[in-house]
N, CA, C and O atoms as a MOPAC input file, in Angstrom:
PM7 MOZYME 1SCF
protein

 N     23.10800 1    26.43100 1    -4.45600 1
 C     23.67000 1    25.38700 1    -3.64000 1
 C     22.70400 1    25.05400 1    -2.50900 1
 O     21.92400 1    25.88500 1    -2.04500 1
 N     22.81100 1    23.62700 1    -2.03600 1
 C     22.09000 1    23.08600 1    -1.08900 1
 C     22.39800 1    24.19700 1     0.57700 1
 O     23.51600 1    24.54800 1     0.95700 1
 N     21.56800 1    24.40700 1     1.02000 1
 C     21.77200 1    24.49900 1     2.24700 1
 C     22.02300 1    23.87900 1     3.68800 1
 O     21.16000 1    23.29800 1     4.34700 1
 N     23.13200 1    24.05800 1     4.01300 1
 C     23.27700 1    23.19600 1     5.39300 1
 C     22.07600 1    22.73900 1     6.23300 1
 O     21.33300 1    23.26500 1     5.40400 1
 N     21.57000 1    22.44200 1     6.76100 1
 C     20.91600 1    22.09200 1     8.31100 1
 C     21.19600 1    21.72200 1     9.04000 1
 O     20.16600 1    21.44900 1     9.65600 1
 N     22.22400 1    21.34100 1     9.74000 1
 C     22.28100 1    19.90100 1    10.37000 1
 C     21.45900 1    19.80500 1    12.10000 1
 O     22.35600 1    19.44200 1    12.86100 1
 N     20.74200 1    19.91100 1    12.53600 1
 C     20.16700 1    20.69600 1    13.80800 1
 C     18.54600 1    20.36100 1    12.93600 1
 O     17.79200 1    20.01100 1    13.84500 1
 N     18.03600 1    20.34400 1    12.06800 1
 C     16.56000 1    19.92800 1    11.83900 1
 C     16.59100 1    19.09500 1    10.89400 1
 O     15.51700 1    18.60200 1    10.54600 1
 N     18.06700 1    18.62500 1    10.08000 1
 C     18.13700 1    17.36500 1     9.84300 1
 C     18.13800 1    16.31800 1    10.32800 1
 O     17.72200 1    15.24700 1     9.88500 1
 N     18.80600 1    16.67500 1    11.67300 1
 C     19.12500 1    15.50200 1    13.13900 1
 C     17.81000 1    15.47100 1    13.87800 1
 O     17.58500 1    14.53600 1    14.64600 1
 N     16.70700 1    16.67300 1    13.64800 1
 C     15.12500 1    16.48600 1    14.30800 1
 C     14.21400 1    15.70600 1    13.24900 1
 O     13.21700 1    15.04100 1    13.53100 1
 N     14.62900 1    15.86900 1    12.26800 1
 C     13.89200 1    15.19900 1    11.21700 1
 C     14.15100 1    13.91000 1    10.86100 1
 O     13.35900 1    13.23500 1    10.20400 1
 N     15.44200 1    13.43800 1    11.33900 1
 C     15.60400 1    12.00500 1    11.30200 1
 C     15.21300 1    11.33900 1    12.54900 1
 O     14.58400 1    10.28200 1    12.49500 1
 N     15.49000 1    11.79800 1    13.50700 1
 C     15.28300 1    11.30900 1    14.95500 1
 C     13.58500 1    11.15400 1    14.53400 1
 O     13.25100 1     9.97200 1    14.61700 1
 N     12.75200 1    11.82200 1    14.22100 1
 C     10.89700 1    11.32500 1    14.12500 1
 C     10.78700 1    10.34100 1    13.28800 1
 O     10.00600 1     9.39700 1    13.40500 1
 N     11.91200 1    10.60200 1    12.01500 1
 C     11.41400 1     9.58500 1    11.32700 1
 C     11.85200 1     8.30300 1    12.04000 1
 O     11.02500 1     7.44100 1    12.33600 1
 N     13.49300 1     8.14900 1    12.38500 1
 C     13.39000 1     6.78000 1    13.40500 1
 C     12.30600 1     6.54300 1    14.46200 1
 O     11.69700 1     5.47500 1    14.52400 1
 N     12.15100 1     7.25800 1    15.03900 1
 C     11.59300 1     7.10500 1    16.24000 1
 C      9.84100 1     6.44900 1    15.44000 1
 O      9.30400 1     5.39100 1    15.76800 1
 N      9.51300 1     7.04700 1    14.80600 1
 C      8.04600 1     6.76300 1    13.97800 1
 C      8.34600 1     5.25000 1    13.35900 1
 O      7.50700 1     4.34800 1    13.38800 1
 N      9.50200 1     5.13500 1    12.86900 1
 C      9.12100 1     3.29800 1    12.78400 1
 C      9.65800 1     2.44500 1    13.71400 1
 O      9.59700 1     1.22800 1    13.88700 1
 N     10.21300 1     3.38500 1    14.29100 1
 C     10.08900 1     2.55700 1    16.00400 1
 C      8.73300 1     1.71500 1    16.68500 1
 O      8.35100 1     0.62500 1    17.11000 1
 N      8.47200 1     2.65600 1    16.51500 1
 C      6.85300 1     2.80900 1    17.64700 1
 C      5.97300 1     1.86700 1    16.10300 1
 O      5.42800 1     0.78200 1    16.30700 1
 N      5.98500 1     2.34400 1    15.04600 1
 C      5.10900 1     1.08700 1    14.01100 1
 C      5.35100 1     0.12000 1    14.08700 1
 O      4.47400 1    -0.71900 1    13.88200 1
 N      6.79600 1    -0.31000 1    14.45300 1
 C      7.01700 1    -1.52800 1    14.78700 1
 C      6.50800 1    -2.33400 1    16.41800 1
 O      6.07600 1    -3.42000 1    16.80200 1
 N      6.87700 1    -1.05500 1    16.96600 1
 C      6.46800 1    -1.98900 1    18.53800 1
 C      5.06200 1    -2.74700 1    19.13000 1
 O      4.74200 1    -3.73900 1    19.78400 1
 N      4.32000 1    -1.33400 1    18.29600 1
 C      3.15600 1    -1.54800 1    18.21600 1
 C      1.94600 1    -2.24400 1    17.10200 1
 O      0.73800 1    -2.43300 1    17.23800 1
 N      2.65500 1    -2.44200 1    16.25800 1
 C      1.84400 1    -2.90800 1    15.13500 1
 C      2.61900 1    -3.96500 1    14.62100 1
 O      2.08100 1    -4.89700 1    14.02400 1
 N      3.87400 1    -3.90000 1    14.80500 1
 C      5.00000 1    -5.28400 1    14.14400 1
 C      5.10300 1    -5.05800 1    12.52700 1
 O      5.16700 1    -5.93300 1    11.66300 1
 N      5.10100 1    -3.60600 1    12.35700 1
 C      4.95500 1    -3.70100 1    11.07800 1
 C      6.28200 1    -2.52400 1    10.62700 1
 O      6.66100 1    -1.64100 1    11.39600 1
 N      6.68100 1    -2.68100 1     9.65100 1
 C      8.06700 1    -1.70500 1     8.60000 1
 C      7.39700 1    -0.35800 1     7.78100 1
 O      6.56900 1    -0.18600 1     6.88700 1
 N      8.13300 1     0.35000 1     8.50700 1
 C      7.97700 1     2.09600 1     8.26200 1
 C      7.89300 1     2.60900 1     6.33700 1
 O      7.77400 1     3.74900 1     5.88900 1
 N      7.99000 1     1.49300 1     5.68400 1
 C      8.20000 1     1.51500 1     4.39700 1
 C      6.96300 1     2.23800 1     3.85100 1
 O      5.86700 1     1.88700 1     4.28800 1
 N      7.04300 1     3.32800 1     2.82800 1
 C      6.07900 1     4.41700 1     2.51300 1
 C      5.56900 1     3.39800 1     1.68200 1
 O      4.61100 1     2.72000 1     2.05100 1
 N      6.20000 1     3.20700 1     0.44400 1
 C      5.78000 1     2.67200 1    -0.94900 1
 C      4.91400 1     1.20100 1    -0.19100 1
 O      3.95100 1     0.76700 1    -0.82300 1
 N      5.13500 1     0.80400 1     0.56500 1
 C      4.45900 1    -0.42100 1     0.78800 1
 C      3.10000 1    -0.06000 1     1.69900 1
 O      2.07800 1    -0.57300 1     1.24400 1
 N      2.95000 1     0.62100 1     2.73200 1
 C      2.18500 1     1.26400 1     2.68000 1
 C      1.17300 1     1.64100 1     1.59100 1
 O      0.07200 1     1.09400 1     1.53500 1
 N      1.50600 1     2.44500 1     0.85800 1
 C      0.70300 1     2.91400 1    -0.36100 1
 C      0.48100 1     1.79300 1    -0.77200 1
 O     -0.72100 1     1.96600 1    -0.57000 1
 N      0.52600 1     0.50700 1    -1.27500 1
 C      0.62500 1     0.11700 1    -2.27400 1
 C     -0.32800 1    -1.13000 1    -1.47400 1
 O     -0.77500 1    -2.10200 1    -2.08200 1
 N     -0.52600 1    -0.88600 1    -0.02700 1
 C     -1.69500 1    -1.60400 1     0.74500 1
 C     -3.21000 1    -0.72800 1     0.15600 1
 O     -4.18800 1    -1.07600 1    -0.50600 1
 N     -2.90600 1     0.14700 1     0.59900 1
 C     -4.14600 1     1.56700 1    -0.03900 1
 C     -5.02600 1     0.98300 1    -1.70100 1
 O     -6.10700 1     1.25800 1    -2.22200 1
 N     -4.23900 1     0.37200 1    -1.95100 1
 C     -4.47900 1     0.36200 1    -3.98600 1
 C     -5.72000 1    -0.39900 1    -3.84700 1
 O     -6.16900 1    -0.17600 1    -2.72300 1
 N     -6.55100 1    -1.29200 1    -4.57700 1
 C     -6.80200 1    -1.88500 1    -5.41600 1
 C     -6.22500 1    -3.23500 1    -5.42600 1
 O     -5.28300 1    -3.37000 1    -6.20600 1
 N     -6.56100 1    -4.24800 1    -4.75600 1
 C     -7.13700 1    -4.68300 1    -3.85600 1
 C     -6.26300 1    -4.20400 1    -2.49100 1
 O     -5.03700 1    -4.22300 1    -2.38400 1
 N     -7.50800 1    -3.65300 1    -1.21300 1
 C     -6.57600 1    -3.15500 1    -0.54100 1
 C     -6.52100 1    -4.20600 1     0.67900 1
 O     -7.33800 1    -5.05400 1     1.04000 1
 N     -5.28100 1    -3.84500 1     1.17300 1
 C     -4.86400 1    -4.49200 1     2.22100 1
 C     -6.27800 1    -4.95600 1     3.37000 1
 O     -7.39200 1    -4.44100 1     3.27600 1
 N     -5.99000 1    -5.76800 1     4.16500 1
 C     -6.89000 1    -5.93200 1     5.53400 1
 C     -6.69000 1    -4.57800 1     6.43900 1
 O     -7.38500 1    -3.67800 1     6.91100 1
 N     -5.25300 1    -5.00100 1     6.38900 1
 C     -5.16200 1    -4.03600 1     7.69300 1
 C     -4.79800 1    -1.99100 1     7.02900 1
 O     -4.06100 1    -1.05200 1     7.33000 1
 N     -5.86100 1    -2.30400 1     6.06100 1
 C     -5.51300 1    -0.61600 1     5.37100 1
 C     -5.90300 1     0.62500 1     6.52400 1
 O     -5.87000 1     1.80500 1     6.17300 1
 N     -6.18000 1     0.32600 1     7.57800 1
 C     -6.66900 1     1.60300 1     8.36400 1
 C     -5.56200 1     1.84400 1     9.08800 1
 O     -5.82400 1     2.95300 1     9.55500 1
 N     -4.29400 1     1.48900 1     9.57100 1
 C     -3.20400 1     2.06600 1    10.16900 1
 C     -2.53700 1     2.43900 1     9.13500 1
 O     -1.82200 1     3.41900 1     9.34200 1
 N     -2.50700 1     1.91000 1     7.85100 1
 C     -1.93700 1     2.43700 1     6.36100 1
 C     -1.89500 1     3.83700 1     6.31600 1
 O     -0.92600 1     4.59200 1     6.23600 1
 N     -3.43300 1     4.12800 1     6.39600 1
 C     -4.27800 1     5.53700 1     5.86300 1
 C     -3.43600 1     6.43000 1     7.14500 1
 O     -2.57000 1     7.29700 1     7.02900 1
 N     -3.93900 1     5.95900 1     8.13900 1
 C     -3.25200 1     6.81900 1     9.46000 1
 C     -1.94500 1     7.30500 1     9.57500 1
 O     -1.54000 1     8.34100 1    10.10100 1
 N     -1.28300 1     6.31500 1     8.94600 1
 C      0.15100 1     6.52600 1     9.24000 1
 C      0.22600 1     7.28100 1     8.33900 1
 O      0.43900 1     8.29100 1     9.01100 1
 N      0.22400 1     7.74300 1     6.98900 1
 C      0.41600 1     8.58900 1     5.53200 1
 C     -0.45900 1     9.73300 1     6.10600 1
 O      0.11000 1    10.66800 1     6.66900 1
 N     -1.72800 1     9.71600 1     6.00400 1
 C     -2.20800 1    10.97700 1     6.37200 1
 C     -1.68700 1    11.71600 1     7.45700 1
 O     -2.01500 1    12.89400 1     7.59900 1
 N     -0.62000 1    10.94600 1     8.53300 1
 C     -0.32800 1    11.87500 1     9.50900 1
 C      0.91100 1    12.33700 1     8.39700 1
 O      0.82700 1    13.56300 1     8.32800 1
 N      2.02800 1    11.85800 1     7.49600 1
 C      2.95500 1    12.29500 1     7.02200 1
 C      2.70000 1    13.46500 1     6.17700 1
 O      3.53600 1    14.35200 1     6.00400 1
 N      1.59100 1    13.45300 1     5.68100 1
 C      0.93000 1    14.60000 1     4.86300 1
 C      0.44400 1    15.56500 1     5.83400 1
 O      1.02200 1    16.65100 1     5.84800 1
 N     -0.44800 1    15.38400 1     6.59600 1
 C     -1.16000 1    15.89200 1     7.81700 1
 C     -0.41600 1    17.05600 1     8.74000 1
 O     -0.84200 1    18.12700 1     9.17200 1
 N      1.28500 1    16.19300 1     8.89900 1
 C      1.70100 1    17.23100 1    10.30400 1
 C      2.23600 1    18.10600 1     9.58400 1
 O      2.08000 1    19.06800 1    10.33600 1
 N      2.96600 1    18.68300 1     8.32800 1
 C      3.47000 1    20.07900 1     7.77000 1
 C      2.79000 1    20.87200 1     7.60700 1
 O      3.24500 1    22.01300 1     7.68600 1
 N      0.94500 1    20.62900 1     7.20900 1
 C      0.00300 1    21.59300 1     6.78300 1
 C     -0.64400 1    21.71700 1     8.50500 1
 O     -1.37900 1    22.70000 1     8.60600 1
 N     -0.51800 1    21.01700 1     9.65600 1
 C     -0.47600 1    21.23800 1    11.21600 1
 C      0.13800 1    22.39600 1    11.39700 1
 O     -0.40300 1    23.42700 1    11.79600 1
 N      1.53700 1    22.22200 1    11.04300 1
 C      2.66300 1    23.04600 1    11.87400 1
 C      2.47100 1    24.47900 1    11.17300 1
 O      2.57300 1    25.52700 1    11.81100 1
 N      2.08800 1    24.40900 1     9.33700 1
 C      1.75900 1    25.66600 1     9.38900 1
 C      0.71800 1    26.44200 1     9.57700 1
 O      0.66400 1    27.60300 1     9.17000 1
 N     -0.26500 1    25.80900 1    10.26300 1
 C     -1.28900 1    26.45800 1    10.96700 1
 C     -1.45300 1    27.08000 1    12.05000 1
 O     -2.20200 1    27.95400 1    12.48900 1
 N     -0.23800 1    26.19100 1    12.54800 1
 C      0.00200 1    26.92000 1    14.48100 1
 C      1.03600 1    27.91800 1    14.16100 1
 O      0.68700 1    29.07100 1    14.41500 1
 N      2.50900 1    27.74100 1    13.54900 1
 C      3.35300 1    28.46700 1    13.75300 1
 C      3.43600 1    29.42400 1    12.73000 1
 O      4.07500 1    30.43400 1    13.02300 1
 N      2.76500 1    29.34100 1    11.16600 1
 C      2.89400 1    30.17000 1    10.33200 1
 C      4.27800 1    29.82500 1     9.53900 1
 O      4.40200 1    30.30900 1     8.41400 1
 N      5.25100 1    29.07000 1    10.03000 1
 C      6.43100 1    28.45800 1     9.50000 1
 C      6.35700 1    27.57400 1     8.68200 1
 O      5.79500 1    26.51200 1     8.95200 1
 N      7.05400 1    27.88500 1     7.19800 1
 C      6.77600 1    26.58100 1     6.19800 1
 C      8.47400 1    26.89100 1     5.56400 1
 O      8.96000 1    27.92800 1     5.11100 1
 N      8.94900 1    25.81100 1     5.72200 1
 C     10.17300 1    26.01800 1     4.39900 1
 C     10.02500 1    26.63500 1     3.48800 1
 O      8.92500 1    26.73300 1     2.94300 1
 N     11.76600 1    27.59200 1     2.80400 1
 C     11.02500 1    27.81000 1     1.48500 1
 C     11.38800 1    26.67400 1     0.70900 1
 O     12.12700 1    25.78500 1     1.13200 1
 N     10.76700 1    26.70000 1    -0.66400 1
 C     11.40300 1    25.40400 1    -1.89700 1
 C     10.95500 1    26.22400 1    -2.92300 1
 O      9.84700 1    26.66400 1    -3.22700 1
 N     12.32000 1    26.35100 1    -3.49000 1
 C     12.42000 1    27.17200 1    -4.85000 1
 C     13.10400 1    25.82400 1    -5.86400 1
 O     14.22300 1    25.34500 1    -5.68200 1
 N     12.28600 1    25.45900 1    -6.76100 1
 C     13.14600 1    24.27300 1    -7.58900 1
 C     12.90100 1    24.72800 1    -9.11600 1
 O     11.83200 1    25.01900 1    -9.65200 1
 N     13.97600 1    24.70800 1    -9.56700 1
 C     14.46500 1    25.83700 1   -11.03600 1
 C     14.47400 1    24.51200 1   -12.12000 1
 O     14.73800 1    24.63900 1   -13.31600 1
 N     14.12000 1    23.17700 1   -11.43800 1
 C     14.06900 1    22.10500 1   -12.33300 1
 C     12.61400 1    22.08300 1   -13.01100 1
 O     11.64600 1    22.35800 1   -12.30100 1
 N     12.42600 1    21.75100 1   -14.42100 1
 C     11.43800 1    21.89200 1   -15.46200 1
 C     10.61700 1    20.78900 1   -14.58000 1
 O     11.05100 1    20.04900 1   -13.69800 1
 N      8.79500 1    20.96400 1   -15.29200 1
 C      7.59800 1    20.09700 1   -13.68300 1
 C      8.01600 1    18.56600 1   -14.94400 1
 O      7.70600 1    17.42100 1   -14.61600 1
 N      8.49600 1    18.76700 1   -15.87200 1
 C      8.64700 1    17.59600 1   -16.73100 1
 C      9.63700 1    16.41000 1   -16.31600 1
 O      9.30000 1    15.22600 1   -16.30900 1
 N     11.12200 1    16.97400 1   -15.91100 1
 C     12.03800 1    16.63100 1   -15.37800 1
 C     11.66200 1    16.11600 1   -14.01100 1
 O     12.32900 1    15.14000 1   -13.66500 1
 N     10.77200 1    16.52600 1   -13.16500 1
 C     10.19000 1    16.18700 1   -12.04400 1
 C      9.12400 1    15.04000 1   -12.52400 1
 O      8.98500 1    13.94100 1   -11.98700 1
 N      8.76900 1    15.28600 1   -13.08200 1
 C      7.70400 1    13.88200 1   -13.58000 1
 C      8.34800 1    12.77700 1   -14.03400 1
 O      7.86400 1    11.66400 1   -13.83200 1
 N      9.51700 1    12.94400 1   -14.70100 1
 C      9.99100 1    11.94900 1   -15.19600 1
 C     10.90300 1    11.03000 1   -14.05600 1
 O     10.99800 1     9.81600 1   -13.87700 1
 N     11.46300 1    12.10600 1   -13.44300 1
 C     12.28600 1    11.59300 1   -11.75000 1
 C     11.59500 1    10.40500 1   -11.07300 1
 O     11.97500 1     9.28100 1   -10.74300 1
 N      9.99000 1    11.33500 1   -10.95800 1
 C      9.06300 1    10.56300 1   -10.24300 1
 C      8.91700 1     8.95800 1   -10.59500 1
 O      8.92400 1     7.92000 1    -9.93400 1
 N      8.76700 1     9.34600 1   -12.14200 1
 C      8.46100 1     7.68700 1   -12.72200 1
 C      9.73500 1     6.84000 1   -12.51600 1
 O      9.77100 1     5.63200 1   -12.28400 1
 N     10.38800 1     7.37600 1   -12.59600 1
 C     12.20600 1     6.38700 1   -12.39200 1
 C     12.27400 1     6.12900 1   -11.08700 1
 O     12.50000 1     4.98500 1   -10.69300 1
 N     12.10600 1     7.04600 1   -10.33600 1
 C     11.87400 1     6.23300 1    -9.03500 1
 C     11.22000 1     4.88000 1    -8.75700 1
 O     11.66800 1     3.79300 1    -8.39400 1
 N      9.84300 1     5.39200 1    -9.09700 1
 C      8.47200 1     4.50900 1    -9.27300 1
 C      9.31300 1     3.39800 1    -9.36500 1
 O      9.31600 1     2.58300 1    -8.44200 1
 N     10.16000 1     3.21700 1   -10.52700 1
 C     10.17500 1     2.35500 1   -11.16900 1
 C     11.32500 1     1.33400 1   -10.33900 1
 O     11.46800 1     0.12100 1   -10.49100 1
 N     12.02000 1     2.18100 1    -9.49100 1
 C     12.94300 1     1.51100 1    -8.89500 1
 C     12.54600 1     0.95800 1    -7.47100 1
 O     13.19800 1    -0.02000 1    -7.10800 1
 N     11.70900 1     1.36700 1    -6.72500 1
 C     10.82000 1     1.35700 1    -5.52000 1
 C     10.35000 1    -0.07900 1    -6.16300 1
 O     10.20200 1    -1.03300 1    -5.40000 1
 N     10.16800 1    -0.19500 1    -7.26600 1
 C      9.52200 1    -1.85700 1    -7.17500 1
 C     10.85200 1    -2.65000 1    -7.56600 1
 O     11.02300 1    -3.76300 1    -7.06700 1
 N     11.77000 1    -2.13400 1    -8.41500 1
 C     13.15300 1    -3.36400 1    -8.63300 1
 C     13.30200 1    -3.86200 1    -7.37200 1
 O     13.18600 1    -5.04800 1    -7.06400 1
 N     13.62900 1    -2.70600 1    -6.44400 1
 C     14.06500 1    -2.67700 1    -5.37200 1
 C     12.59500 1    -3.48300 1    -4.08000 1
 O     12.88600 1    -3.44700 1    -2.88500 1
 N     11.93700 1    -3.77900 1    -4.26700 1
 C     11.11400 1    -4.45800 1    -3.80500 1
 C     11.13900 1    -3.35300 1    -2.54000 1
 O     11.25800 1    -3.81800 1    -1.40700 1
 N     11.02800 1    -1.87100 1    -2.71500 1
 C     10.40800 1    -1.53400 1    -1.34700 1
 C     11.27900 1    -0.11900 1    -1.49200 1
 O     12.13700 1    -0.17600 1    -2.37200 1
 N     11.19500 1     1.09300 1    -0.79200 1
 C     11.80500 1     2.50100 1    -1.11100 1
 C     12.80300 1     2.33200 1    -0.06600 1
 O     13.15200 1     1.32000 1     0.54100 1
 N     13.31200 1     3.94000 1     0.03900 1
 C     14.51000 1     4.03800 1     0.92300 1
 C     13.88400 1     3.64800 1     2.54100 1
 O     14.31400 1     2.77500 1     3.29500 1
 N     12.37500 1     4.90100 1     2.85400 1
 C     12.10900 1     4.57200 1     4.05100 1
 C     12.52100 1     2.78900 1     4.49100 1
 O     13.37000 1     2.39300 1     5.29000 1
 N     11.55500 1     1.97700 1     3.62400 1
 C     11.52500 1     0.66000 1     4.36000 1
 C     13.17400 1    -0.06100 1     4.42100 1
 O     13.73300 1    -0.63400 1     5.35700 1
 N     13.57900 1     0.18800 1     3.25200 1
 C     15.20500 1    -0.46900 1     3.78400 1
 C     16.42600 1     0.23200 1     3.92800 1
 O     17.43400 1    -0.41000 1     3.63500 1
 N     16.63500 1     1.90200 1     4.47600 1
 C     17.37300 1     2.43900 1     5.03700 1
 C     17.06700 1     2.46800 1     6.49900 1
 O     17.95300 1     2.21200 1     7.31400 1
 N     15.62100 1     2.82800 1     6.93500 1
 C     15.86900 1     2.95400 1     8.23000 1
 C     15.31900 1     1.94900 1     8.49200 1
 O     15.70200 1     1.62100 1     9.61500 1
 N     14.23300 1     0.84500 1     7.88900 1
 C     14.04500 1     0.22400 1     8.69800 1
 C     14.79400 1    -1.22700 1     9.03200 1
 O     15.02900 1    -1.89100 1    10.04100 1
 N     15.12600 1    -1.37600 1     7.02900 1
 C     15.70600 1    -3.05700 1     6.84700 1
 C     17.20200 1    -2.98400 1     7.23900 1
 O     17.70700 1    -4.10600 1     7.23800 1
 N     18.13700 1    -1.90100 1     7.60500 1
 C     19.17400 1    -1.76300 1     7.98600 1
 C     19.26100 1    -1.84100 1     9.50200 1
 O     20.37300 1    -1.88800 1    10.02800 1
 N     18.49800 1    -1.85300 1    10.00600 1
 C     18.57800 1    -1.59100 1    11.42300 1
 C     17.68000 1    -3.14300 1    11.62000 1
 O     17.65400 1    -3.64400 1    12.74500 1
 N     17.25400 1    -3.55800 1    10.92400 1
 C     17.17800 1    -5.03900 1    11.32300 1
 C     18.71600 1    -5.87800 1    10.61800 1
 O     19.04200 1    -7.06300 1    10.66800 1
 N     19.23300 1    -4.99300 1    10.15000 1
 C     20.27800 1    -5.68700 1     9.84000 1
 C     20.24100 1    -6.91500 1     8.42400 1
 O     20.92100 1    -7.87900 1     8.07300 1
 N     19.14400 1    -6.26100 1     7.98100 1
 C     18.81500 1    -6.96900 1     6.43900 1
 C     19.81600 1    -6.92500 1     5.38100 1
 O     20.00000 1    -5.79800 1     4.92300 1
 N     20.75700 1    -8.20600 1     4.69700 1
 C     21.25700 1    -7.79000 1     3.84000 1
 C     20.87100 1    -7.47700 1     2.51500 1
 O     21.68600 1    -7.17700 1     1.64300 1
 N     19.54400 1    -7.54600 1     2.32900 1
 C     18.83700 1    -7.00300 1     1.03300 1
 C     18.81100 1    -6.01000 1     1.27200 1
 O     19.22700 1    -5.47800 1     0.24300 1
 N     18.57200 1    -5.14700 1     2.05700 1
 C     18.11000 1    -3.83700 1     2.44600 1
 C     19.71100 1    -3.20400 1     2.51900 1
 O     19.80700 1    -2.21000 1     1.79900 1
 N     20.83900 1    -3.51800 1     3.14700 1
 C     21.87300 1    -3.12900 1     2.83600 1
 C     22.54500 1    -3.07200 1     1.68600 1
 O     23.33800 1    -2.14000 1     1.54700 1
 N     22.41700 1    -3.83400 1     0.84700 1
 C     22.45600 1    -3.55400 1    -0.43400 1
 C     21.69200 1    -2.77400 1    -1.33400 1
 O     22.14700 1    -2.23500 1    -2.34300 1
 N     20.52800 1    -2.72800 1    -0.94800 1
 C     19.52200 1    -2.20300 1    -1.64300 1
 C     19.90600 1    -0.01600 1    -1.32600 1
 O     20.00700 1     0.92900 1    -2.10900 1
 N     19.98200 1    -0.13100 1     0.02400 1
 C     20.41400 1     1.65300 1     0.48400 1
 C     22.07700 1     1.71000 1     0.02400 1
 O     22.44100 1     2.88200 1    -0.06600 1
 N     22.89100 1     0.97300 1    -0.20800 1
 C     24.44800 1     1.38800 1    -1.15400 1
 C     23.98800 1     1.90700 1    -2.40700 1
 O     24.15600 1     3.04000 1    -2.85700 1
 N     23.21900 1     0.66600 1    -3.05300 1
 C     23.01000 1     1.23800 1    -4.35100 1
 C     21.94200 1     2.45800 1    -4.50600 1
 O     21.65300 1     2.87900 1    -5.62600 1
 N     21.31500 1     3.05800 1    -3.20200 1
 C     20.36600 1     3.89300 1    -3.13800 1
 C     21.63000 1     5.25600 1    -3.65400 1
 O     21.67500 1     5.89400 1    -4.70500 1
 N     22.63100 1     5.32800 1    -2.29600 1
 C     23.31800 1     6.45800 1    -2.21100 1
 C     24.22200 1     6.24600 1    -3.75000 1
 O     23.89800 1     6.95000 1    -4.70700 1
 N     24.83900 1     5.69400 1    -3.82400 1
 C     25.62200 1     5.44400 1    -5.07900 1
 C     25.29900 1     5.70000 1    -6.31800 1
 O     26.12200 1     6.10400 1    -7.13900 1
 N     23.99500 1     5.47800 1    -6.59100 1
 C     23.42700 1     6.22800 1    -7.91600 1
 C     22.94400 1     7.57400 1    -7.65400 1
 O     22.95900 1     8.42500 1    -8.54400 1
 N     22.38400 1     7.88700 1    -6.11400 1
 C     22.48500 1     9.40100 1    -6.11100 1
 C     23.46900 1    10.04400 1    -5.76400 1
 O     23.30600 1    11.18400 1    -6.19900 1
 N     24.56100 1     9.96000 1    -5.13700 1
 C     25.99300 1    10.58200 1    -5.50600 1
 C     26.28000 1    10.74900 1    -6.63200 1
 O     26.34100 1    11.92600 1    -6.98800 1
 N     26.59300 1     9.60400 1    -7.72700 1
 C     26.71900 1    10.19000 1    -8.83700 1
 C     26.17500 1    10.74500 1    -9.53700 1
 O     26.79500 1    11.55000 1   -10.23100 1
 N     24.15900 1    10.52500 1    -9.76800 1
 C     23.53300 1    11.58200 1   -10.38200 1
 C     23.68300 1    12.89900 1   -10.00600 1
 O     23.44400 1    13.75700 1   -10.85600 1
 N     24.14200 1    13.33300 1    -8.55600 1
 C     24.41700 1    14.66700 1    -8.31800 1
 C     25.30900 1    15.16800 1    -8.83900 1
 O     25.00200 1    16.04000 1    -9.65200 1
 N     26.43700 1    14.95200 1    -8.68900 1
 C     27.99400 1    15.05100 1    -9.29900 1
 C     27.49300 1    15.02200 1   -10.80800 1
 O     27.31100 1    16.18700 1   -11.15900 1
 N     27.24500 1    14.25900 1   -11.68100 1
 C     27.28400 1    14.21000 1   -12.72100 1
 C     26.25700 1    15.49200 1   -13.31600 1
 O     26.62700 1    16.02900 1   -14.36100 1
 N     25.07300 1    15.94800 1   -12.71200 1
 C     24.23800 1    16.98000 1   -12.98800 1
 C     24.78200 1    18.37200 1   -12.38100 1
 O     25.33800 1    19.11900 1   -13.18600 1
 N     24.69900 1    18.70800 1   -11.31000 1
 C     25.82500 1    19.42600 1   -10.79500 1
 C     27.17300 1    19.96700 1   -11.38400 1
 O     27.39700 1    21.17700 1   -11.37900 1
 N     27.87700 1    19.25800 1   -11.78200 1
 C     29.31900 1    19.47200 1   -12.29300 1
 C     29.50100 1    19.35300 1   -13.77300 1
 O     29.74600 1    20.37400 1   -14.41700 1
 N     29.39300 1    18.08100 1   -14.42400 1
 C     29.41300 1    17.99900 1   -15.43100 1
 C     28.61900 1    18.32100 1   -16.59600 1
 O     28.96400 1    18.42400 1   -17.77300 1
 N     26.98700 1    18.52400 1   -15.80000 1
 C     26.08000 1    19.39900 1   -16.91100 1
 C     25.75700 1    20.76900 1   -16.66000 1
 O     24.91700 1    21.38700 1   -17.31300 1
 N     26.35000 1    21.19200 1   -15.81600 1
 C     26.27200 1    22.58200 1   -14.98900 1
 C     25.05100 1    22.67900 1   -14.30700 1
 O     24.64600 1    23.83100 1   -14.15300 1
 N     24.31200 1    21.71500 1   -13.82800 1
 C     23.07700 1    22.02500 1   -13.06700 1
 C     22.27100 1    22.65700 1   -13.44600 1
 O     22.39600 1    23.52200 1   -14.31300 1
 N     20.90200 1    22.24300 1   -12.65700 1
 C     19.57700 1    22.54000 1   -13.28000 1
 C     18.70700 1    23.15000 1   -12.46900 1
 O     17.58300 1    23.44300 1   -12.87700 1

């Protein structure tokens, strides 16, 4: 079973708001990962150097913190690396239906009050509620 947090869930959301806070104030630009990345590609964006900055710090500050404090989560995942690959690609695949991931239209297109983006994070939670429930319960979990 999942483990509670709620105390470094509430620190871990507060950076992530607060981080497309400040991308926005300062750059006028949406905290959205996949779009980001997808400046990085082939042909890349103009403005790809706050791109790189902003991702490399998301990668950057966990392998930070365990350098100073020696503290790393554990993650034990009993799911096959196949089942994880395949997740990955379904995502993939929805990050573009969806013209953009959760970052850009949960925290950011909701709080501009976007109704694409509000629609877009219902149907985020709604298919993962039920994929949980349905894997979880009805296939006995993985």
């Amino acid at each position: 079973m999942t483990e509670f947090t709620p105390f470094l869930s509430l620190a871990g959301g507060a950076l992530i708001g607060l981080a497309a806070v400040l991308l926005m104030l300062f750059h006028g630009r949406i905290a959205g990962i996949s779009g980001m990345l997808q400046g990085l590609l082939p042909p890349f964006a103009s403005d790809w150097h706050w791109r790189a900055a902003f991702l490399a710090g998301a990668v950057l500050a966990p392998v930070l913190i365990l350098a100073l404090t020696g503290w790393r989560p554990d993650f034990v995942s009993e799911t096959p690396v196949l089942w994880l690959i395949i997740g990955g690609l379904i995502v993939g695949a929805g990050v573009q239906l969806a013209s953009g991931c959760t970052s850009g239209h949960a925290v950011c297109g909701i709080a501009r009050f976007s109704p694409r983006s509000i629609v877009a994070t219902l149907s985020f939670m709604i298919t993962t509620t039920i994929t949980v429930y349905v894997i979880r319960h009805l296939l006995g979990g993985f």
